[in-house]
N, C-alpha and C positions, 0 to 999 in steps of 0.2 A: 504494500500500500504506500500510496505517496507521502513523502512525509508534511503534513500540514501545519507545521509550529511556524514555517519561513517562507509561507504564498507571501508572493508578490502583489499588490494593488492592479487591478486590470485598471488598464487607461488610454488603450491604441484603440477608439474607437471607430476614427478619421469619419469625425461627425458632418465633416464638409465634402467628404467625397462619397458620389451616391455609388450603391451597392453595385459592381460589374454580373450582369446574367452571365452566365456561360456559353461559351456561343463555340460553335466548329465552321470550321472555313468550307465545308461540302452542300453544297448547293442542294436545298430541299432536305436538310439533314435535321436540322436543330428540333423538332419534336422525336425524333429516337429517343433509345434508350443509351443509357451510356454507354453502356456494353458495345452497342450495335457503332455510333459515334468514336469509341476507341479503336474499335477494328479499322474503321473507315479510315481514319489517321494513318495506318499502317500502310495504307494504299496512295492515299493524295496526301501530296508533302503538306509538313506545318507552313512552310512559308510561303510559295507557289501555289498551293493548292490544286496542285496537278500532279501527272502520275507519270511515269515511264515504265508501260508493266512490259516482262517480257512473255510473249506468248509458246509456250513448247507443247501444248496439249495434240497436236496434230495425229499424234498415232493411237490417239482414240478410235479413230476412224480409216486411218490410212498407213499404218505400221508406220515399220520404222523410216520418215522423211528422212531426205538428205537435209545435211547438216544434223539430224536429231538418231542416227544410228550409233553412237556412245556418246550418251548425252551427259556423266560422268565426266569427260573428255571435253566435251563443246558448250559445255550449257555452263556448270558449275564455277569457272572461270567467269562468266559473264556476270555471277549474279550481285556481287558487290555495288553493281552500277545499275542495277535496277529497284525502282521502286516495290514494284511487285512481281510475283514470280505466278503465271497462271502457266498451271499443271494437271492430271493426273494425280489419283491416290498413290496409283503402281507406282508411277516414276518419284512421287514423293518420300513413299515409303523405304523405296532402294535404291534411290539415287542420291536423294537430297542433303544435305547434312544438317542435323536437327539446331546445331549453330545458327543457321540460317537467323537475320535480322529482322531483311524484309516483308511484308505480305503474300502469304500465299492465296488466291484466288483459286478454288479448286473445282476440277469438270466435275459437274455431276449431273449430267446425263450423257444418256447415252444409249447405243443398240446396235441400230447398221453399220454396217459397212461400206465403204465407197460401190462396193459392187452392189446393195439394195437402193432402195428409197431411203434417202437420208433424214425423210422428218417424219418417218417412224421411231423416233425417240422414246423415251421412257427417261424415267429419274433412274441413275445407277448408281449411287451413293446417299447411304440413308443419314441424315445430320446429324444424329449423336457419334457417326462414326467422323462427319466433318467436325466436330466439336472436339471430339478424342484428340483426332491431328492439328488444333487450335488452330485454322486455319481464318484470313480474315473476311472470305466469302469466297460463298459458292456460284459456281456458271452454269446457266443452261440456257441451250438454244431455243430460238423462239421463231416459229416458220408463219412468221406472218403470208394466207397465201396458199402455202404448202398444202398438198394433201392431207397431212395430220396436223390441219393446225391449228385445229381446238385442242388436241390431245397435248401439242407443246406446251400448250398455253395454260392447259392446266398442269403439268409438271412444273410449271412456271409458281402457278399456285400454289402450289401444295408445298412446294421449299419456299415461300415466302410466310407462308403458317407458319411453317418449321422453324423457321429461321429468326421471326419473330418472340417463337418462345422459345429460342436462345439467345439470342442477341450477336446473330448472324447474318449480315447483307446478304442479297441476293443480287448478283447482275445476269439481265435480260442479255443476249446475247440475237441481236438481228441476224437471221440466216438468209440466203439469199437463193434459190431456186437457179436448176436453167430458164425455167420459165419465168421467172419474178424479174421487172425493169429495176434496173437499178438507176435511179430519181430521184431528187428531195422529196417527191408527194410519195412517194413511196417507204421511203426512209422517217418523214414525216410521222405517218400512219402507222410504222413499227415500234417505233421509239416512243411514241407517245400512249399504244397500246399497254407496251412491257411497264411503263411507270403508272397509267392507271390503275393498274392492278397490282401493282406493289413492287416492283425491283424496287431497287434500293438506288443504280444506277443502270447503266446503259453501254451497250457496246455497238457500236456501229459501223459502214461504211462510208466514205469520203464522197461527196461528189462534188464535181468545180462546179456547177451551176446551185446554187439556193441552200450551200449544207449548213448557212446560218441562221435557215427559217427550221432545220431542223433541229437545231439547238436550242434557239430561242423557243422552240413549241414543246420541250421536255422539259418537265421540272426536278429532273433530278439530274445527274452528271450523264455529259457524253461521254466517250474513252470511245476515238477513231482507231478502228479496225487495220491494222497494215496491210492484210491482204496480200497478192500474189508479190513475187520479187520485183521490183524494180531499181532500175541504176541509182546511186548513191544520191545524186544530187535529185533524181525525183522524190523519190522517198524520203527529205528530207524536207524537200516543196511542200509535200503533201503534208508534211505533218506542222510544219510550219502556218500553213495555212488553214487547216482543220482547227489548231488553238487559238488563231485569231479570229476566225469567224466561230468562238462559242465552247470548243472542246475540251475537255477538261484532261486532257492529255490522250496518250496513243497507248496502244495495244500493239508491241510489233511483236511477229516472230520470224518469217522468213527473211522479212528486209535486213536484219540481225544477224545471224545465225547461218544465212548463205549467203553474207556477204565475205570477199576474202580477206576483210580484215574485222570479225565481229567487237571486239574489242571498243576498237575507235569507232566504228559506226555507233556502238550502243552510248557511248560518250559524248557523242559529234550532236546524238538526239535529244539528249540529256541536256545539252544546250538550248538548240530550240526550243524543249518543250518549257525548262524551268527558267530560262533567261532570255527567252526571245530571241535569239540570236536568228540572224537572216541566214538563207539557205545558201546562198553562194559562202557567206565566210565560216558557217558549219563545214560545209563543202571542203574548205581550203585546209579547217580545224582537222579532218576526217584523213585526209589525204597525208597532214603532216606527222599525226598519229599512226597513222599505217604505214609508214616509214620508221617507225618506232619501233613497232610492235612485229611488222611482218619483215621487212627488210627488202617494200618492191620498191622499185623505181618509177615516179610517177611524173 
């Protein structure tokens, strides 16, 4: 017990400064719970408010990607310089090192294969077992569209229940069809779907025409999609421009990770996203790094 003979007089009231609410820098966040509010943290920086997640979930669906065939080897190296790490339980459980700082975002759904219909989904990871692996939330795709896309949509549902009574984000994950246009009305209507119904945030793809009508129509965070490879200096366009018109940072995996110098690319993005940095002197950032790092001549 405390010893009470030698309290001190309370007297730091600071009766001129009114009370500060607590507040979090995530967009559509501040009625959470704490819980849910601290995870989020782990994801979008304190001071930026944005994210650089790395994407390696790919061989949920389509085995082992190049660049992601020893991802022990390719991935782990990278992860120091990402905000958030979206994976896999497998690849978490036997790849990851429980050290790990950053957020993990983890898939949890899942089913087909590239070879079926791909928005026959299901939930494949039940959240006490996301809870066990603390991770900072979970992903599922959402087939706005799609043949099953009430069915995603309620997987969508049911981990935001879930997730709710743990105090586990949920991000909608926009999926894209061969048949589905890829549009701001379209992206629009995805993104705003997945946040009525509860995500928590938002993953999406880039379009140069109107993708700040699709920002501005979500009330909870974007996080632009990186999508197929492209050359350094577009992928860095792309993601440059996505945070300006709205996005609350990027989701990359292959523009990363099959680039030949992932290293400085994940670095080079790190700038645009959290300091603005224009794409050309990313670009120049990227190149002088990869002379660092790889030893090519550029």
């Amino acid at each position: 017990m405390a010893d009470i003979d030698n309290l001190k007089d309370t007297k730091d009231y600071f009766l001129d400064v009114p009370v500060q609410p607590a507040q979090t820098n995530v967009r559509g966040a501040n009625a959470l719970d704490w819980g849910m509010q601290n995870r989020l943290s782990r994801i979008f920086g304190p001071g930026s408010g944005k994210t650089v997640m790395l994407a390696v979930d790919h061989g949920y669906f389509q085995g082992p990607t190049a660049g992601l065939e020893r991802v022990d080897l390719t991935i782990v190296p990278l992860l120091q310089n990402a905000d958030a790490l979206m994976c896999t339980r497998g690849i978490l459980r036997s790849t990851i090192p429980s050290s790990l700082q950053s957020g993990v975002v983890l898939r949890a759904s899942g089913g087909p294969s590239i070879l079926k219909e791909m928005s026959n989904e299901h939930i494949a990871v039940d959240m006490d077992d996301a809870a066990r692996l603390n991770v900072a939330a979970v992903a599922v795709q959402v087939f706005i569209g799609g043949e099953f896309e009430t069915q995603s949509v309620h997987n969508m549902t049911r981990l935001v229940d879930a997730g709710l009574g743990r105090g586990i984000p949920v991000l909608g994950v926009t999926a894209v069809g061969k048949d589905m246009v890829r549009d701001a009305r379209y992206f629009r209507l995805a993104c705003r779907i997945c946040a009525e119904l509860g995500a928590q945030f938002v993953k999406t793809y880039y379009v140069a025409e109107g993708f700040e009508t699709v920002t501005a129509s979500c009330p909870v965070p974007v996080v632009m999609a990186g999508g197929k490879k492209l050359p350094e200096l577009e992928a860095l366009t792309m993601a440059y421009r996505a945070v300006q018109e709205g996005a609350a940072g990027v989701d990359m995996g292959r523009n990363i990770f099959q680039s030949d110098a992932p290293v400085a690319m994940i670095q080079a993005v790190n700038k645009v996203v959290h300091d603005a940095m224009k794409p050309k002197q990313a670009f120049e950032l990227f190149k002088s790094l990869r002379r660092e790092h790889v030893g090519i001549r550029v």
